[in-house]
FIVOBA-228908 format. One line per field, with one value per atom (N, C-alpha, C): residue number from 1; atom name; x, y, z. Coordinates in Angstrom, 3 decimals. Layout:
// FIVOBA-228908
num = [NUM, ...];
atomo = [CA, ...];
X = [X, ...];
Y = [Y, ...];
Z = [Z, ...];
This chain:
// FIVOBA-228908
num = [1, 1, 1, 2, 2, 2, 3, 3, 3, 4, 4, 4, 5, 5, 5, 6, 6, 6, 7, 7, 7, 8, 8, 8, 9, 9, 9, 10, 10, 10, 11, 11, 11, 12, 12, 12, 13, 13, 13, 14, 14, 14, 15, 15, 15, 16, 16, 16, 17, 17, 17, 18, 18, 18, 19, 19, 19, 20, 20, 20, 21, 21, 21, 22, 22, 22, 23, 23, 23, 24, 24, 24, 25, 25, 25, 26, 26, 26, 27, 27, 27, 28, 28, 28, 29, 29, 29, 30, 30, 30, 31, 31, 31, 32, 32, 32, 33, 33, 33, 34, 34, 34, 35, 35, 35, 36, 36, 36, 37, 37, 37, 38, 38, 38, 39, 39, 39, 40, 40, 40, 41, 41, 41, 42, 42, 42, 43, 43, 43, 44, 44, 44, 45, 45, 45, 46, 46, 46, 47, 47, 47, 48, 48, 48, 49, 49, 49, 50, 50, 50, 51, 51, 51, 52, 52, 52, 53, 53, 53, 54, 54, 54, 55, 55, 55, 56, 56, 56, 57, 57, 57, 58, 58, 58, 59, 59, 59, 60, 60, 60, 61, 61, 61, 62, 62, 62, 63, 63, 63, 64, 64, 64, 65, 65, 65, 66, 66, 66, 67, 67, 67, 68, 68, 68, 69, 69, 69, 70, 70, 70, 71, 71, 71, 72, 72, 72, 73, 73, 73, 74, 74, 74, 75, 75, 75, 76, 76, 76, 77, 77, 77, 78, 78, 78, 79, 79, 79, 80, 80, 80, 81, 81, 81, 82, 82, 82, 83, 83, 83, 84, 84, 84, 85, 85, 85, 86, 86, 86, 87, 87, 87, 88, 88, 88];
atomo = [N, CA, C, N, CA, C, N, CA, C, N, CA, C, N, CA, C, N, CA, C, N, CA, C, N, CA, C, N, CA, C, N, CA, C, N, CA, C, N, CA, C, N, CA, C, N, CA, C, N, CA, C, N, CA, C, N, CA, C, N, CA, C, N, CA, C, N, CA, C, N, CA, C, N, CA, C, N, CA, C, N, CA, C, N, CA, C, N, CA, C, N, CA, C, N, CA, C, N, CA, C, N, CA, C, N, CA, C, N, CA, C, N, CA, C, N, CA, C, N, CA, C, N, CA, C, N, CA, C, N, CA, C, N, CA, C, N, CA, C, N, CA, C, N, CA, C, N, CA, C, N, CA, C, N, CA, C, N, CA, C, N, CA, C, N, CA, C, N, CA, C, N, CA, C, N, CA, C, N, CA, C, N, CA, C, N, CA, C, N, CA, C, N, CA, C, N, CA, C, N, CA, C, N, CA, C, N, CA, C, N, CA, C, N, CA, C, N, CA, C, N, CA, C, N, CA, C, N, CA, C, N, CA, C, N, CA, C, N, CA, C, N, CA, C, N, CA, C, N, CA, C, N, CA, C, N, CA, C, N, CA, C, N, CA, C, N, CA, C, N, CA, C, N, CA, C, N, CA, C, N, CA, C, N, CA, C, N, CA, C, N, CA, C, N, CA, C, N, CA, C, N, CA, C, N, CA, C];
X = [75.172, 74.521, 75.400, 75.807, 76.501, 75.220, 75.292, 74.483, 75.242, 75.198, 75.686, 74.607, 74.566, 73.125, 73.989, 73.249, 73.296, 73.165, 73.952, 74.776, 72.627, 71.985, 70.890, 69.846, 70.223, 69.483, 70.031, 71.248, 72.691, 71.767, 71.157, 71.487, 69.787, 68.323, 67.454, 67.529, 68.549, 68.386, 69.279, 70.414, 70.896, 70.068, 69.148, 68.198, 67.192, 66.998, 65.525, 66.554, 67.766, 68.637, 69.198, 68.970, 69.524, 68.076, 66.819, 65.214, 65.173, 65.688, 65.536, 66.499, 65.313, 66.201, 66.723, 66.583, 66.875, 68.820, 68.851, 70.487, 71.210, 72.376, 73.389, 74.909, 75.523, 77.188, 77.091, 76.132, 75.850, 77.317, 78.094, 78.877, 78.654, 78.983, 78.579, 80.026, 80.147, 81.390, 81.540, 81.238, 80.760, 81.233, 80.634, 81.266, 82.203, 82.556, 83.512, 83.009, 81.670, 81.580, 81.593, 81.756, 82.952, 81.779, 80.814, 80.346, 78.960, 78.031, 77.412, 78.633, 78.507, 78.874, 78.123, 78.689, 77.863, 78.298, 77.943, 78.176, 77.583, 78.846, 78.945, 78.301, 77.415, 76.771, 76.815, 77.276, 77.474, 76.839, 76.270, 75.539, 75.213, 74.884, 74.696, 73.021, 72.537, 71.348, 70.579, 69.758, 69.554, 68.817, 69.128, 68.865, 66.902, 66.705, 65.434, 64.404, 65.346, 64.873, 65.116, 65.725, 66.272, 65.541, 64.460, 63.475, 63.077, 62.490, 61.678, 62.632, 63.967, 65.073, 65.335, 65.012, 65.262, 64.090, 62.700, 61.645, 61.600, 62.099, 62.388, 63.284, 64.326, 65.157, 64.729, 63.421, 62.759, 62.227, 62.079, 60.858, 62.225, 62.831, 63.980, 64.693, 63.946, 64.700, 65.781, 66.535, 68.157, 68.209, 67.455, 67.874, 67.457, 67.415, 66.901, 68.348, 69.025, 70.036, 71.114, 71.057, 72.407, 72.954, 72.572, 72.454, 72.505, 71.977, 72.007, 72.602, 73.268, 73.748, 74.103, 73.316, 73.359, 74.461, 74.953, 75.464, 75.500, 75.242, 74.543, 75.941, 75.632, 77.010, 77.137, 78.003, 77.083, 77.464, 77.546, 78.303, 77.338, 76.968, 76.413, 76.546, 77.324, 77.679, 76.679, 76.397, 75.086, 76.254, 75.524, 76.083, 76.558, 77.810, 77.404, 77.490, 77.308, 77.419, 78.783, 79.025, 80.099, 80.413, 79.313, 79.522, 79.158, 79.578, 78.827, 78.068, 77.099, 76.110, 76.072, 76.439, 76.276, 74.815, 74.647, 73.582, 74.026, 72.690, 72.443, 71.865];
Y = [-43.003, -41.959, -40.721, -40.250, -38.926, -37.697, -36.602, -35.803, -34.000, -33.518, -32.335, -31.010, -30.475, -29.874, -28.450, -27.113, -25.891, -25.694, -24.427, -24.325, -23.930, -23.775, -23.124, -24.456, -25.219, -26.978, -28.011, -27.445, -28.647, -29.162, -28.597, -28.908, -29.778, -29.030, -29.846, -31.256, -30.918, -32.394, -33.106, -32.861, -33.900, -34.360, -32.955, -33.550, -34.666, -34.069, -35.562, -36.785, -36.712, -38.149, -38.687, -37.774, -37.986, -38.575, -38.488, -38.733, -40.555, -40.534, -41.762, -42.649, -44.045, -45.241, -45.819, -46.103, -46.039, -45.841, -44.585, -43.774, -44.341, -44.235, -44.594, -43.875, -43.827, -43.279, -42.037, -40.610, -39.445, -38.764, -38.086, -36.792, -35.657, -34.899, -33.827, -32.464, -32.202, -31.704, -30.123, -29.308, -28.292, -27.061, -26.621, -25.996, -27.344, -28.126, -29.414, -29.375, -29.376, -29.492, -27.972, -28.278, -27.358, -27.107, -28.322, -27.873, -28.801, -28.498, -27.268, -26.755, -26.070, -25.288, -26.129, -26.361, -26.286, -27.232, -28.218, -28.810, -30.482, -31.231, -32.679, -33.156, -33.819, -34.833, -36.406, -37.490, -38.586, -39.207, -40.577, -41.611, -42.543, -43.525, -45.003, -45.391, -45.784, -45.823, -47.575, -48.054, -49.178, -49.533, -50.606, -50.462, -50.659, -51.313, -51.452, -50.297, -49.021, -47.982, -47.298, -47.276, -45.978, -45.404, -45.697, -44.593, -43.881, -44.691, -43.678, -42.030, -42.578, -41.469, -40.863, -41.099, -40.452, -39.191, -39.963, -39.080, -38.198, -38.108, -37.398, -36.501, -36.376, -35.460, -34.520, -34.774, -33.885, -32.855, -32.843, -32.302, -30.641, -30.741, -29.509, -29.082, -29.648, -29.211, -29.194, -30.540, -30.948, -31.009, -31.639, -31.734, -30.769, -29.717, -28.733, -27.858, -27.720, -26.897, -27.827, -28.892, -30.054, -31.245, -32.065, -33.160, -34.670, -35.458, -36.646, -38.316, -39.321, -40.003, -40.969, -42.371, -43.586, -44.465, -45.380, -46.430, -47.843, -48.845, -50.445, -50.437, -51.155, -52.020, -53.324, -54.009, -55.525, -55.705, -54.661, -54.751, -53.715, -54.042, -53.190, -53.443, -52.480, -52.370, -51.619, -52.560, -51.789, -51.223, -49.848, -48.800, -49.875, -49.776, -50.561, -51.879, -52.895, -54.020, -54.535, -55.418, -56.472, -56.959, -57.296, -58.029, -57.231, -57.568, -57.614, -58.433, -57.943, -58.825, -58.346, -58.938, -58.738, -59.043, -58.043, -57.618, -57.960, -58.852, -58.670, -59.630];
Z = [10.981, 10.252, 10.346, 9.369, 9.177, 8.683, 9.626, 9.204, 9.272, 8.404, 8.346, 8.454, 9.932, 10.208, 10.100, 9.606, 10.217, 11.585, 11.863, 13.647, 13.685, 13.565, 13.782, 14.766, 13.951, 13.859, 14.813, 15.019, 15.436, 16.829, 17.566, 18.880, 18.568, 18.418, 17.671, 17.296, 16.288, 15.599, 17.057, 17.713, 18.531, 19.908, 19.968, 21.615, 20.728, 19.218, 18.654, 18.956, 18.345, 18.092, 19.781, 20.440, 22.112, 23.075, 22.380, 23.004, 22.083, 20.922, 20.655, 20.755, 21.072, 21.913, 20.997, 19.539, 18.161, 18.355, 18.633, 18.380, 19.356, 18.933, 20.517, 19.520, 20.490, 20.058, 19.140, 20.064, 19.458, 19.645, 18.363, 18.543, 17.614, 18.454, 17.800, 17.698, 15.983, 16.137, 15.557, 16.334, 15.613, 15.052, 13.833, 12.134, 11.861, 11.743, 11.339, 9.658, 9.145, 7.814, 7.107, 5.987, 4.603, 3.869, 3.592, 2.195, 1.964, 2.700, 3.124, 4.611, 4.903, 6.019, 7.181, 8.316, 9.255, 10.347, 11.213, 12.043, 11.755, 12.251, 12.020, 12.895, 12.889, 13.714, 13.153, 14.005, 13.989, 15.184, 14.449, 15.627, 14.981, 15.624, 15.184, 15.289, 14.245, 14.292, 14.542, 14.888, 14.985, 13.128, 12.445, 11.224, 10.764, 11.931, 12.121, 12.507, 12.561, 12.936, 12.210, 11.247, 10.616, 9.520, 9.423, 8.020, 9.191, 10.248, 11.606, 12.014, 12.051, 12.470, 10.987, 9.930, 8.776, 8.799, 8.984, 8.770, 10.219, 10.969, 12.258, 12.016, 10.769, 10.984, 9.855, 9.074, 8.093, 8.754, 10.260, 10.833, 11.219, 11.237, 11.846, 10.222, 9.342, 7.903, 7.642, 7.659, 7.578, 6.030, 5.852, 4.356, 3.220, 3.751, 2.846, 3.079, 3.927, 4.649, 4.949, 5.042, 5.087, 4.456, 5.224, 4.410, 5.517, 5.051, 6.114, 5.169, 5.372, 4.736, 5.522, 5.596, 6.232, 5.587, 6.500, 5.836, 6.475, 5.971, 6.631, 7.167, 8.607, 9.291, 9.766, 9.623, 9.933, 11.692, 12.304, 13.752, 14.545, 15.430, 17.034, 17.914, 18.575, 20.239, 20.913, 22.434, 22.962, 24.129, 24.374, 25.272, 26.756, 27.298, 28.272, 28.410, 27.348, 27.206, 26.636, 26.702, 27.030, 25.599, 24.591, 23.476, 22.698, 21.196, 20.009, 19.290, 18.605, 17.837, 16.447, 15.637, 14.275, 13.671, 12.811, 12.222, 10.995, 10.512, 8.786, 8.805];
């Protein structure tokens, strides 16, 4: 999930995405985005989770002020673990 939050939001939206067990491989890179302005946030979402973490990031008003933009992967690495498991 690529999300482009205002410096206002940045840290908000990363403690919601840092509380759910959903997210894993949070960075956060900040003013990094141009246009809107503001700060890059990246993380990996579980796909089975991801309207839940979509409608979670309405609540700090990202998308009124940023922007948020998923994309399917057929690969997940668990934090810690040894293997991969492909998804799809």
């Amino acid at each position: 999930m690529r999300i482009v939050a205002p410096a206002d939001r940045s840290t908000t939206v990363a403690d919601l995405l840092l509380a759910d067990p959903a997210a894993a491989h949070l960075a956060v890179s900040p003013g990094a985005a141009r246009q809107p302005f503001g700060d890059l946030i990246l993380c990996d979402v579980a796909r089975e989770s991801a309207d839940q973490v979509l409608r979670r990031l309405q609540e700090p008003g990202v998308e009124a002020r940023g922007g948020v933009s998923a994309l399917a992967y057929g690969v997940w690495h668990e934090a810690g673990g040894s293997a991969l498991r492909v998804v799809g």
